[in-house]
FIFI-775913 format. One record per residue: x, y, z of N, C-alpha, C in turn. Coordinates in steps of 0.001 Angstrom, whole numbers, plus 524288, in hexadecimal, padded with zeros to 5 digits. Example, Ala and Ser with C-alpha at 12.3 -4.5 7.8 and 13.67 -1.06 7.14 Angstrom:
% FIFI-775913
833867E9C681E788300C7EE6C81E78833907F31C81E78/832327F73681BA8835667FBDC81BE4832648001E81EBE/
//
This chain:
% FIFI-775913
80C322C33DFDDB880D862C8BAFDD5E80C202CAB7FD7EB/808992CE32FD85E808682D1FAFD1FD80A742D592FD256/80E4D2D6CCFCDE28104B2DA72FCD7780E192DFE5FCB54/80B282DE49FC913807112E402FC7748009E2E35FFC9A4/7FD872E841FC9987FA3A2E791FCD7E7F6A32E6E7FC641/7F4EF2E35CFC5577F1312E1C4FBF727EC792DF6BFC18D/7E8742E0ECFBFCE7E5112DD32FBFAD7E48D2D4E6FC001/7E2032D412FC3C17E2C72CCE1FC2D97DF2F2CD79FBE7C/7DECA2C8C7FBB7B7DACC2C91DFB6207DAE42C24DFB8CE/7D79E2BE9FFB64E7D62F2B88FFB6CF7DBC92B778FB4BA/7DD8B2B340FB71A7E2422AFA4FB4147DEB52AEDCFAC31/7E51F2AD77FA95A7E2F02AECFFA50C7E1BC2A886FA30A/7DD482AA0DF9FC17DB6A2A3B7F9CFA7D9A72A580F97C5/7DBB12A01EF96D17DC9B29D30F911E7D6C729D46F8E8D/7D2B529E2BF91C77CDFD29E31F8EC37CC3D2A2F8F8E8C/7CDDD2A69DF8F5B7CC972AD0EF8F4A7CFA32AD2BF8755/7D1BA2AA6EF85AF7D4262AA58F81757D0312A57DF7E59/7CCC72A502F7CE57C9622A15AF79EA7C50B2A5B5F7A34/7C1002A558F74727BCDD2A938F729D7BAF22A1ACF7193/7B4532A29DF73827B21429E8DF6FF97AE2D2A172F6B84/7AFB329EB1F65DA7AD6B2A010F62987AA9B29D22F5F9F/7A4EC29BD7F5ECB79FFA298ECF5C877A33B29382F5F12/7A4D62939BF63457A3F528C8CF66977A93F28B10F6489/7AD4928F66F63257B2F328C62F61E17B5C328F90F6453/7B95028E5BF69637BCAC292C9F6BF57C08E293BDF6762/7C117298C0F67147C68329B15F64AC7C95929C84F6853/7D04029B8CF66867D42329EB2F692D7D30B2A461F6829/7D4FD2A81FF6CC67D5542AC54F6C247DB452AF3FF6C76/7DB0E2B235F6A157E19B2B3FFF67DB7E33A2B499F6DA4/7E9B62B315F6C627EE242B4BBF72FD7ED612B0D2F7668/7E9FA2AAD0F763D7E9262A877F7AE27F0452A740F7CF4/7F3532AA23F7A387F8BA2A72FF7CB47FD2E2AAE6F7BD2/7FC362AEF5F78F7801692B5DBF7A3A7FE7C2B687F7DAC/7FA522B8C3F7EFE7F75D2BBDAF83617F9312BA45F892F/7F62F2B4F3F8AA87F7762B3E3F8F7D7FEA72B30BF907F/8017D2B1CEF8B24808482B31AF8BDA807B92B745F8DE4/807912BB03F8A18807FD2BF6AF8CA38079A2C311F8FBC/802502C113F93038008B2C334F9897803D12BEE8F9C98/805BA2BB30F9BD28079E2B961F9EE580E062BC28F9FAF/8117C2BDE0F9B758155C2BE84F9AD78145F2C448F9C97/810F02C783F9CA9810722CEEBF9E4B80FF32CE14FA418/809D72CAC8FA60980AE92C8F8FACB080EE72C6D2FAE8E/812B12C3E3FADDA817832C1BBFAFCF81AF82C6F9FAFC9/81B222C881FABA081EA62CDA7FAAFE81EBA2D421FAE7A/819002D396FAF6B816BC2D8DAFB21A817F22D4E3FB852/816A72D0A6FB91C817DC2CEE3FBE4981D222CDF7FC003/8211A2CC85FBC46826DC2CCACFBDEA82A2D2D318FBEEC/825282D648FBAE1828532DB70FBD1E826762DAE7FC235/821932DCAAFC566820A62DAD6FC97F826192D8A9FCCF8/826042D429FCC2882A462D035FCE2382F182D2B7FCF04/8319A2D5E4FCC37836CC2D809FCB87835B32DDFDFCCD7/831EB2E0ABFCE15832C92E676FCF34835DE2E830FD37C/8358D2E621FD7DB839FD2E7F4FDBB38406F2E657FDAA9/840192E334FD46B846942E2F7FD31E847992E807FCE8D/842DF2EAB5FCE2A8455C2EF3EFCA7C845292ECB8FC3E2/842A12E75FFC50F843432E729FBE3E83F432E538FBB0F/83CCF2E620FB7B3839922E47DFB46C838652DD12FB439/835122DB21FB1E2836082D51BFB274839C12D527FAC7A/838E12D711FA95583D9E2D7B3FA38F842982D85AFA4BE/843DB2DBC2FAAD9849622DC79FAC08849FA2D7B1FADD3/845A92D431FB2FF8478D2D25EFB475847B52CC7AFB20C/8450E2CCA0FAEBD847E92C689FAB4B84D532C8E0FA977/84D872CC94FA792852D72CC33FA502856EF2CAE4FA94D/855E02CF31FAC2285AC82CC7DFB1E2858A22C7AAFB221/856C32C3BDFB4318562B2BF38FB3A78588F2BA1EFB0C4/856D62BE48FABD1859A52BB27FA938860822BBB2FA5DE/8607C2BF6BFA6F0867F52C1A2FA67B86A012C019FAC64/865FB2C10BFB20386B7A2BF24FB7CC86DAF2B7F3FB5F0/86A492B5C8FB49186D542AFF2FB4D28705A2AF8CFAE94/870742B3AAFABF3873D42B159FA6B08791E2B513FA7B7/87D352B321FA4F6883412B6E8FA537883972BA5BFA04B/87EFA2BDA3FA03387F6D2BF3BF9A7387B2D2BF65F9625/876832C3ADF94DD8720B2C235F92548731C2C361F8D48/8736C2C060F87A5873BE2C4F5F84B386E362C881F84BF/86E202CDEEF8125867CF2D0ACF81EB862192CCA8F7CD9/865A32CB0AF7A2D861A72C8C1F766F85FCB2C359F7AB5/862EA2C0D1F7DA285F342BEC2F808F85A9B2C0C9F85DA/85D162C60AF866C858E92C8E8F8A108546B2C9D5F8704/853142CBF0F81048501D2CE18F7E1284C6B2C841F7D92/84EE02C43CF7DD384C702BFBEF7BFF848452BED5F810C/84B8C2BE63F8643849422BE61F8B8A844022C188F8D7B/844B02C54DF8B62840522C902F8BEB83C052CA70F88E1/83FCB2C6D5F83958391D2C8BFF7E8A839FB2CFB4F7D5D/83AC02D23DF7D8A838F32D6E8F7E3B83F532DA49F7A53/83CDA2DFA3F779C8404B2E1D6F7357846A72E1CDF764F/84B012E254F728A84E712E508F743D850052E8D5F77BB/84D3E2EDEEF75AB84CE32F233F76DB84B652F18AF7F93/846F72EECDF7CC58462D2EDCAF846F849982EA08F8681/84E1E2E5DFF847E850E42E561F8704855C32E88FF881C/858322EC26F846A8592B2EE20F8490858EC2F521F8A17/8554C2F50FF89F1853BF2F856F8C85853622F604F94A5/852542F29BF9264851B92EE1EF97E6858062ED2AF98BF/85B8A2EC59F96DD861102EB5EF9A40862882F13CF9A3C/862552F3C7F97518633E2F882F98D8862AB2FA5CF9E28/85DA02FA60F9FF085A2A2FADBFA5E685DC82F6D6FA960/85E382F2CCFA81085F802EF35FAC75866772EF85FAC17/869312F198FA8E886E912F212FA8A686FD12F8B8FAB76/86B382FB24FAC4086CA52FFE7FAE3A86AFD2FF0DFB403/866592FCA9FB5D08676F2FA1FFBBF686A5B2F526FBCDA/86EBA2F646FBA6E872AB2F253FBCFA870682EC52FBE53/86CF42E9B6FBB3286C4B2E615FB9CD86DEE2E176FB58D/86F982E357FB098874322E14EFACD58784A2E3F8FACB6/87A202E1A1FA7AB87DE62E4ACFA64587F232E16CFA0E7/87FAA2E4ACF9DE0882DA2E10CF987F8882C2E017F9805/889962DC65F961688EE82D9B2F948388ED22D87BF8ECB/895492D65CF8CC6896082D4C4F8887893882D08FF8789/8937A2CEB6F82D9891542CA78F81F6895802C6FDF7E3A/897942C2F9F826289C9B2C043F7F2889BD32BCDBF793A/8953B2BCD9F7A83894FE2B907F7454893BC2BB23F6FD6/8928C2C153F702788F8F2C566F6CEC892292CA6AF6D6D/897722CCBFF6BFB898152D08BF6D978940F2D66BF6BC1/8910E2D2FBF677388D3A2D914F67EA889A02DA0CF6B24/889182D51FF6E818852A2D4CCF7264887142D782F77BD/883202D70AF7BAB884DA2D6D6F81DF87FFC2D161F8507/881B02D19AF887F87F8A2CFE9F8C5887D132D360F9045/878FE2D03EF93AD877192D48BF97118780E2D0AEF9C4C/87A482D2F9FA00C87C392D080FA472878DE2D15FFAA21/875BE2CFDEFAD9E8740E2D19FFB2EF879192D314FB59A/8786E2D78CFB88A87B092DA32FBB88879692D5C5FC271/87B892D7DCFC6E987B2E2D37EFCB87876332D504FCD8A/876942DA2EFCBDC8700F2DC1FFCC7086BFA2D9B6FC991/86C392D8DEFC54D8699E2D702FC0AA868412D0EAFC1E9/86CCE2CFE5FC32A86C7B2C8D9FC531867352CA06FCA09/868EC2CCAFFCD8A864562CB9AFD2FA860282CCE0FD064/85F642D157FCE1385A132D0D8FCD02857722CDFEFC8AE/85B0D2CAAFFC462859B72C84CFC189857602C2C5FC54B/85AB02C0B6FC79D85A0F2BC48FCB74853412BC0BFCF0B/854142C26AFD06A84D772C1D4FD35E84AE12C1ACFD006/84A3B2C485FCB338472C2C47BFC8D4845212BF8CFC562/8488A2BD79FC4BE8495B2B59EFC1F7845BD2B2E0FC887/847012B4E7FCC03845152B179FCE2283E992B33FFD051/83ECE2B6C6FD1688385A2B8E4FD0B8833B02B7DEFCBB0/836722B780FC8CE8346D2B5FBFC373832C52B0BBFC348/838502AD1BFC444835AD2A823FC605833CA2A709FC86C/831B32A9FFFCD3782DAD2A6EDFD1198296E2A998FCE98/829002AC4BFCC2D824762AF0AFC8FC821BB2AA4EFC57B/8265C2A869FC3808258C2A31DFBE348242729D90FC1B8/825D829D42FC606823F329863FCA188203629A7CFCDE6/81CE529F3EFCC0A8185E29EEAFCE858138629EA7FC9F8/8142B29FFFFC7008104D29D78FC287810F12992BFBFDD/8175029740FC13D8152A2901BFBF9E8135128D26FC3C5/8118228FF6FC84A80F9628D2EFCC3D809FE28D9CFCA81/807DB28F1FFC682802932914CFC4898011028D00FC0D1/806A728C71FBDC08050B288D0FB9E28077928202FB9ED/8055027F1FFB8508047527976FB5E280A70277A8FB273/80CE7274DCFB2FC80FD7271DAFAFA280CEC272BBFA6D8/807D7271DAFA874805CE2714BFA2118061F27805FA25D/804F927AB7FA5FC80512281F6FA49B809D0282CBFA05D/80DE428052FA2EB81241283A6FA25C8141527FF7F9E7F/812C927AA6F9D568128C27872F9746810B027B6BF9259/80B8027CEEF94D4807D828008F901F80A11285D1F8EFF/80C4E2871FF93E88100828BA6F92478134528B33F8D63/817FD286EAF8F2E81B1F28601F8C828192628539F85F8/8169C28194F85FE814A828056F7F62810B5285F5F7D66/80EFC28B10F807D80ED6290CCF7E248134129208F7CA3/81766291CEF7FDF81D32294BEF7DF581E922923DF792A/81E1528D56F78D081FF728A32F73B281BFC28AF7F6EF1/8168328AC5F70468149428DF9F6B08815CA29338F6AD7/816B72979DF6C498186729BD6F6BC381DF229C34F6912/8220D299C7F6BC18264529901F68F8824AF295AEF62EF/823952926EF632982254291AAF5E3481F3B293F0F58E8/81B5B29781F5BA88177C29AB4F576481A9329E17F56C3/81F362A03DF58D6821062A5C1F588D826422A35BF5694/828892A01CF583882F8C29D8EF559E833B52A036F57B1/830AD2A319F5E2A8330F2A5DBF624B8359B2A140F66E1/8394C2A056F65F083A4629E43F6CBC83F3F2A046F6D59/83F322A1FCF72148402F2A42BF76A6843322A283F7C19/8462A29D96F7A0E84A3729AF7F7E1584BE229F03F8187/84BF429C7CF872784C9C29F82F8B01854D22A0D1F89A4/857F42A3C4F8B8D85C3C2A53CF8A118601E2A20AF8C5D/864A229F0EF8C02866AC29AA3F8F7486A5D29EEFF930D/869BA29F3FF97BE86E5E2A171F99C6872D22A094F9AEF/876E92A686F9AF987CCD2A5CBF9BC987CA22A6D5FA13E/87D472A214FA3BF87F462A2EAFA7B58838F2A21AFA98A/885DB2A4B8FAF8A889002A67DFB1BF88B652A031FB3B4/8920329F7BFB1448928C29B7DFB3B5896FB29C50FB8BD/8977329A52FBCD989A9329B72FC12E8A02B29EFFFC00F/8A39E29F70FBD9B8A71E2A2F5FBB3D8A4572A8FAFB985/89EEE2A946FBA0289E1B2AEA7FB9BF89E552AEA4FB3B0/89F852ABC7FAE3989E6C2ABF8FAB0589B742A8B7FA835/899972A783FA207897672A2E3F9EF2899B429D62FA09C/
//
């Protein structure tokens, strides 16, 4: 399924990024933000796709995603989740707290803080959307190789390392049978 009607272009290769110069290939700048980054805009333009008949962006719908299975987000871990300014997270629970999708609460460990909570609404559509996503993610590792997704991994680790950025995924609070921590 495509979600937008785009042009197909050739799958992308690693040798469209090499210039040969007097009989010595040179690298050519971006062989490794570029294709990130077209990979991370196509996934993104295709999960909106994925989520349009739930009414929400793929940015809304990670966040529901990832706030239905925790008891409680603080926002500096949403800002972390998404990469993206304040201001647009900000602006983003706003939207999703006015269709009755969150809602904020106190925050018992920070009283200058809050939490951002899924509403039961928020949960269902966080839930489809977690799970559409993943069959999204288990249909392109059906594409790739055990060494793919090695060679993946050791990009993320030079990146984290050239930059002194990492980016641990957030541990969640979850819901224990009493309905509380």
């Amino acid at each position: 399924m495509r979600s937008l009607d785009v042009q197909r272009r050739p799958l992308y290769s690693t040798k469209s990024y090499y210039m040969m110069t007097s009989a010595k290939r040179v690298l050519r700048p971006f062989r490794v933000l570029s294709p990130i980054h077209q990979a991370n805009r196509q996934a993104s333009l295709h999960i909106d796709g994925l989520l349009a008949d739930l009414s929400v962006t793929a940015q809304e719908g990670q966040l529901l995603a990832f706030v239905s299975v925790r008891e409680g987000v603080p926002v500096t871990a949403i800002y972390r989740l998404l990469g993206v300014p304040k201001s647009t997270v900000t602006s983003l629970l706003k939207r999703l707290e006015k269709a009755g999708l969150t809602r904020r609460g106190s925050n018992p460990e920070d009283a200058r803080s809050w939490l951002v909570f899924a509403t039961s609404k928020g949960r269902s559509i966080g839930t489809v959307a977690r799970e559409r996503v993943l069959d999204l993610e288990r249909r392109i590792q059906a594409h790739l190789a055990q060494a793919d997704l090695d060679a993946l991994a050791r990009i993320v680790n030079a990146v984290t390392a050239e930059t002194g950025i990492d980016l641990p995924a957030e541990a969640p609070r979850r819901r224990n049978s009493q309905g509380g921590r």
